[in-house]
N, C-alpha and C positions, 0 to 999 in steps of 0.2 A: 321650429328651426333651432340647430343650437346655438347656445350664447358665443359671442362675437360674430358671427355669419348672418349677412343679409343676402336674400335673393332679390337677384337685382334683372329688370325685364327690357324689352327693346319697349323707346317709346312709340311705335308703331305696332306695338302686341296688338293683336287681333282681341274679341272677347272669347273667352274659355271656350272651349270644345266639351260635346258634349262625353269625352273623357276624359275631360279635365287639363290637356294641354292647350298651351299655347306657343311662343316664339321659344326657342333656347335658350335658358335665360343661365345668368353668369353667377359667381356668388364670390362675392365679398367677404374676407376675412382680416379684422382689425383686433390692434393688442393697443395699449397705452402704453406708453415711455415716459413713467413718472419721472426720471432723470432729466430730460427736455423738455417735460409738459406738453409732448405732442402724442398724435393717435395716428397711428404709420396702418397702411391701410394696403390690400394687394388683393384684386380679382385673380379669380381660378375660372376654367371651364367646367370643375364637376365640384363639387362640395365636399369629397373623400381629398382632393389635395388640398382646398380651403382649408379641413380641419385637420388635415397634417404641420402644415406649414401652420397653423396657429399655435399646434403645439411646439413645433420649435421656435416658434418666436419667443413663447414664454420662458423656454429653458435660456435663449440664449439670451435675452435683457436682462434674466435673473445674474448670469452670467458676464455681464456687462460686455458683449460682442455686438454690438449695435452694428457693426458694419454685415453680419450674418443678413441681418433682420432689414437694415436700411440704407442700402450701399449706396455710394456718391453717383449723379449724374452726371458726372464731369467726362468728358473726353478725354484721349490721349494729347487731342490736341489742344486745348483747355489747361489739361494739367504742365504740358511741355511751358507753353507761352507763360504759364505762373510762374513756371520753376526760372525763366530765365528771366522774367519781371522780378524777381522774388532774388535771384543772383545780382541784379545791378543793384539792385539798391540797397542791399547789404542784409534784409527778411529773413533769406536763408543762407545759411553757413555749410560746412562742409562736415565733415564727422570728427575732425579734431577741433571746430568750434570758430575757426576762421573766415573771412570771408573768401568767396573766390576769387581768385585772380583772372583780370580782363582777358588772358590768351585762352585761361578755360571756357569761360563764357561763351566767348566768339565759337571754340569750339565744337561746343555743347549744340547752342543754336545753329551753326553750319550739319552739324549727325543728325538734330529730330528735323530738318526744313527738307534735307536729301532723301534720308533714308528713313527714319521714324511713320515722320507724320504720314507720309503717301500711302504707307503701308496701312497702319492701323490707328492713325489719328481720328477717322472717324468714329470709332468704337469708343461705347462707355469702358471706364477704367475696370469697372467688375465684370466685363463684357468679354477682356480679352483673356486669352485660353493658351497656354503654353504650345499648341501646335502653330498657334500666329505668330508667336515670336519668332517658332524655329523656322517658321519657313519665312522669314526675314535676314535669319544668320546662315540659312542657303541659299539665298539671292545675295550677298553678300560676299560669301566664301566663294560664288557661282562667280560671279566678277572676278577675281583673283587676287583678291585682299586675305594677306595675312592673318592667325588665329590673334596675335596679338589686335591689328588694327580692326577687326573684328570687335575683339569685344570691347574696346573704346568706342567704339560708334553704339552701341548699346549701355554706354554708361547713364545716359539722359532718361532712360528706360528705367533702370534699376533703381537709380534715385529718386523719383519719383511714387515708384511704387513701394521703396524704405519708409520715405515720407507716410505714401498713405496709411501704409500699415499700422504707423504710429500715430496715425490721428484716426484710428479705425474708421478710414474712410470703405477699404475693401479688407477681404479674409482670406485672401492669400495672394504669393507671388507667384505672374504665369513669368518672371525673367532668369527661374530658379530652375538647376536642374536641365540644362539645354544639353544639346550636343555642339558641342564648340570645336574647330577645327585646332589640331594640334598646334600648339609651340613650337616653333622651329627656332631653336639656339641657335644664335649666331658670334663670331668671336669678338670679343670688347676689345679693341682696340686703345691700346697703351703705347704713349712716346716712351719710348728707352731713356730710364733715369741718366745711366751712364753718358749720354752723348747730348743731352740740352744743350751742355755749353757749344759744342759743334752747332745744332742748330740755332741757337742766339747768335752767336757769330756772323753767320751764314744774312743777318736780318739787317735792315739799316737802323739805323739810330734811331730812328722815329718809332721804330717799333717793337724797339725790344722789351721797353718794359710792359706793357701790354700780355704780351707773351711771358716775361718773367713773372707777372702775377698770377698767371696760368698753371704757369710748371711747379713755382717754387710753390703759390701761397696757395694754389687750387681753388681759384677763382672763376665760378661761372661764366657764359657769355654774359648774362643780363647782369652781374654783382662789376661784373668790369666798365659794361659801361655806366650803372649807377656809382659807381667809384667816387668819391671827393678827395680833396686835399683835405679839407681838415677831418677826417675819417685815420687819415696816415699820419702815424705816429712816431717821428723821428726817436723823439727823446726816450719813448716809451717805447720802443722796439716793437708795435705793431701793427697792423690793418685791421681797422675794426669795420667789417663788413656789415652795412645797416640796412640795405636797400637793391633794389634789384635796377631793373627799365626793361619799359615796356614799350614796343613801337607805336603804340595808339595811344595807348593812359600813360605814358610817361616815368617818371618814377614810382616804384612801388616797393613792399614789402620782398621780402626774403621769401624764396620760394618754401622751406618750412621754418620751424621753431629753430631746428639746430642750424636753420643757416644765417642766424644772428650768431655772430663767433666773430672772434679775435684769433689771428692768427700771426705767427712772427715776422718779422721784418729782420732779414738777418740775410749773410753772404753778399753772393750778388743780386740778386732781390732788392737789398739798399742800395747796394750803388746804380744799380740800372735807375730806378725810381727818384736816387738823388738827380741823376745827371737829367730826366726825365723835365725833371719841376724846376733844372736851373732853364734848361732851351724854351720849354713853352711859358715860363712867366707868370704862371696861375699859381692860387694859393687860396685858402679859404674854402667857399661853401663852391668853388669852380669845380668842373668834373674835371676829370685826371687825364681819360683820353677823349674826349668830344672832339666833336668837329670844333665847337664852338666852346666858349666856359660853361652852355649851358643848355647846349644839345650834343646827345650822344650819337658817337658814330654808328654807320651803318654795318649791323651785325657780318653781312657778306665781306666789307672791305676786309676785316683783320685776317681774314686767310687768306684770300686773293690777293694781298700783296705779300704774304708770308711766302705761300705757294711762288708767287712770280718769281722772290730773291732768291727763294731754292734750287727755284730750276736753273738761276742762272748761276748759283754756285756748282751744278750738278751739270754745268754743258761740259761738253765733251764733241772732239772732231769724230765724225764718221768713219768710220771703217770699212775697207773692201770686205765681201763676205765673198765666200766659194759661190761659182756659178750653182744655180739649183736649192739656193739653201735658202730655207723661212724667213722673209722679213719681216717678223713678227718686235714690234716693238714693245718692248717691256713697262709699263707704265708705274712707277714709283707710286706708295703706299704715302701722302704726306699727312703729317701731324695736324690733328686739328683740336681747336680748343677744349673740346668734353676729353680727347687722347692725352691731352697737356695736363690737361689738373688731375686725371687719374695716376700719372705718374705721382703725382704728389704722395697720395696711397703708399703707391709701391714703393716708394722710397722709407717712407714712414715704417713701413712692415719688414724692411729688408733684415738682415742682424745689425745688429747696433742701432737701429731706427725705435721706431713705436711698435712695442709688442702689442697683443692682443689675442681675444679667444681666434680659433679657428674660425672661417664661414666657405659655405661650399660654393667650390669651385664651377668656374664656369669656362669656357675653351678662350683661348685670350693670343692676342698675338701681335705685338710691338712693332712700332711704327718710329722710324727715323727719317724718312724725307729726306734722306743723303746716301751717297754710295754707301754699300756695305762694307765693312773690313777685310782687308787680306785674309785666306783662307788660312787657318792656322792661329790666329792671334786669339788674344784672348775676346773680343768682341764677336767674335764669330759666333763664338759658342752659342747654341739657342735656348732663349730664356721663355722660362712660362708663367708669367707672373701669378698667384693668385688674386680674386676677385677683390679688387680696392675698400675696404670699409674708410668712411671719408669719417674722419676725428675731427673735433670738436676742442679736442684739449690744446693749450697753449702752451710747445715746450717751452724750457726755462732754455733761456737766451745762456753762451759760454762767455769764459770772461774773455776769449776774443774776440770775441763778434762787438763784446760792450769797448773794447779797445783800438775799435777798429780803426784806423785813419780815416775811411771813408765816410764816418758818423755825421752826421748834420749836428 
C-alpha cells in the first residue's frame, strides 16, 4: 500500500474469499500539519482519489492553504450566532476597525433568523455553493424586495465568509459574483435652501431650533437627539457633534469618523438655539431637545408635528370645481430631516458657498412643504441640485456674525 494510505475494512468483514475479496473496504489518506502538530486525515471510496487528494494536501500545507486541506465544521448557523455574539461584545469590528452599532446588530440578526438561516444555516460553511446563495437572492427578489434591500439582507453572509477567509477557515466565497437584481435610482430629495426661512416660520417655537440644526448645521436624526448643551458653543461659535442616540442602547458614538465635526453656529441657527436654551432652562451635560434633560425624543414626533404646523400654514378654503372634473387631491412633498441637512450641502456648493471636486450626479428634486411660488417669479424656476457631499470643514465665522446682537 502506498505511504500515507490505509485500507480500512468493515468490522463485520467476512474471512477472505477464496479470490481474495472480502467487504468494500474504504482507504484512508492522512498528511501531518507540522504548523498545528496535527495529522488531518480523509476517507476515499477507491485509493486513486485517496492518493490524489494526498497529493494535494501536500502542495497545499506546503503552501499554507489549510483551509483547502481542513475546512471548518462550523455551520452557517454557527457561524451567523458568532458573528452576532462576537458584534455585542465588541470581538468583532467592522472594516474600518469600529465597533458596531446597536441598530446594525438588531439588523444583522433580524436578515440571518428570517431569511439566512432557514435557507442554508444547516449547511457547513465549505458546504455552501454559489447556486445556494443565488437561489436565496431569488426568493428574495421573488417577494418584491428591492436590488438594494436585497443585498443588505445578505450583508451577515458576506461578512462572515470575509472573516473566514481570513482565518482560512474556507477557500473560497460562494457570496461572490451573484446575480443581483438592479438598482433602481430613486430622487434624493432636498428642502429648497432658498425657502427654510418660509418653513421655520411656518413652525412653533418649540420647534424650531430642532429643525434649524437640521437645515443650517446638518445634523442627523440620531446627532439631534444626542445633542447637549455643553457640546454648544456660544463663545466659540460652534456645535461640536460627539454622539449619536439610539432607541435601545441610548447614547452612542457618531455614525462614522467624519461625523465627529464641529460645525458653525452662526445666523439664525444662534438665535433659534439662543431663544431655544433661554425657554427650556437646561444647560450643561442636559440634552438640547429631550423630552426630558435626559431622555431623547421620539424620533417620529419631529416631523409629525412639523408636518401638522405646515399643513395648517398650507390650509386653504375649498373650491367649486366644474361638474365632471377629477377630485383628485394633490398631496404636498413635506421636508423631512435627512431632506433638511442635505440642504446644508447644497448651500455649501451653491457660488459663494464651499467649493469642491465635482461628484456624480444623481436625479434629485426639492421639497418645500409649502405652496409654490407664483408662476413667473423667480422661485419658480426649477432647480436640480447636485448630489450633497457632506463637509467636515469648519467655515471661518464673518465679523458679523462675531458682532452679532443676538450673541450669548
Amino acid at each position: 500500500m502506498a505511504a500515507g494510505i490505509e485500507v480500512r475494512h468493515r468490522k463485520t468483514c467476512p474471512a477472505a474469499r477464496a479470490d481474495g475479496k472480502c467487504c468494500q473496504p474504504t482507504y484512508q489518506a492522512h498528511v501531518f500539519d507540522a504548523r498545528t502538530g496535527r495529522r488531518i486525515r480523509k476517507t476515499f471510496p477507491t485509493k486513486t482519489a485517496a492518493r490524489l487528494w494526498r497529493q494535494d494536501a501536500i502542495v497545499a500545507l506546503r503552501q499554507g492553504d489549510v483551509a483547502a486541506v481542513a475546512p471548518t465544521g462550523r455551520t452557517v448557523r454557527q457561524a451567523l450566532d458568532g458573528l452576532i455574539a462576537g458584534m455585542q461584545d465588541g470581538t468583532v469590528l467592522d472594516r474600518s476597525g469600529r465597533r458596531y452599532r446597536p441598530s446594525t446588530i438588531r439588523d444583522y440578526k433580524s436578515d440571518a433568523d428570517k431569511h439566512l438561516v432557514p435557507a442554508i444555516g444547516h449547511l457547513k460553511l465549505e458546504e455552501v455553493r454559489r447556486g445556494d446563495v443565488q437561489r436565496v437572492v431569488d426568493q428574495l427578489h421573488a417577494q418584491g424586495l428591492s436590488g438594494s434591500t436585497v443585498r443588505n439582507k445578505l450583508d451577515p453572509l458576506r461578512v462572515i465568509y470575509r472573516r473566514a477567509l481570513q482565518d482560512d477557515e474556507v477557500s473560497r466565497n460562494p457570496a461572490e459574483k451573484l446575480r443581483l437584481p438592479a438598482l433602481t435610482p430613486t430622487a434624493r430629495r432636498i428642502a429648497d435652501p432658498e425657502r427654510v426661512a418660509t418653513l421655520l416660520d411656518a413652525l412653533p417655537l418649540s420647534e424650531r431650533a430642532a429643525w434649524a440644526c437640521a437645515f443650517y448645521a446638518g445634523l442627523r436624526v440620531g446627532e439631534l437627539r444626542g445633542l447637549r448643551w455643553q457640546h454648544v458653543d456660544f463663545d466659540a461659535g460652534v456645535i461640536r457633534v460627539q454622539a449619536g442616540w439610539d432607541d435601545q442602547a441610548g447614547e452612542q458614538e457618531t455614525k462614522t469618523r467624519a461625523g465627529d465635526r464641529a460645525v458653525p453656529l452662526i445666523g439664525r441657527l444662534r438665535v433659534e438655539l439662543a431663544r431655544h436654551k433661554l425657554a427650556t432652562g437646561r444647560a450643561g451635560a442636559d440634552l438640547c431637545f429631550g423630552r426630558t434633560p435626559c431622555e431623547a425624543f421620539t424620533r417620529s414626533t419631529l416631523r409629525t408635528r412639523a408636518i401638522a404646523a405646515w399643513r395648517r400654514a398650507t390650509a386653504a378654503p375649498a373650491t367649486s370645481l366644474p361638474p365632471g372634473s377629477p377630485r383628485k387631491r394633490c398631496r404636498p412633498r413635506w421636508a423631512t430631516p435627512t431632506s433638511a441637512r442635505r440642504s446644508t450641502s447644497t448651500r455649501r456648493r451653491s457660488p459663494g458657498g464651499r467649493s469642491g471636486p465635482p461628484r456624480r450626479s444623481t436625479p434629485t428634486s426639492t421639497t418645500t412643504g409649502l405652496p409654490p411660488p407664483a408662476p413667473g417669479s423667480r422661485d419658480s424656476r426649477a432647480t436640480v441640485h447636485p448630489e450633497p457631499v457632506r463637509s467636515t470643514a469648519v467655515p471661518q465665522r464673518s465679523n458679523a456674525a462675531l458682532q452679532s446682537p443676538n450673541r450669548l
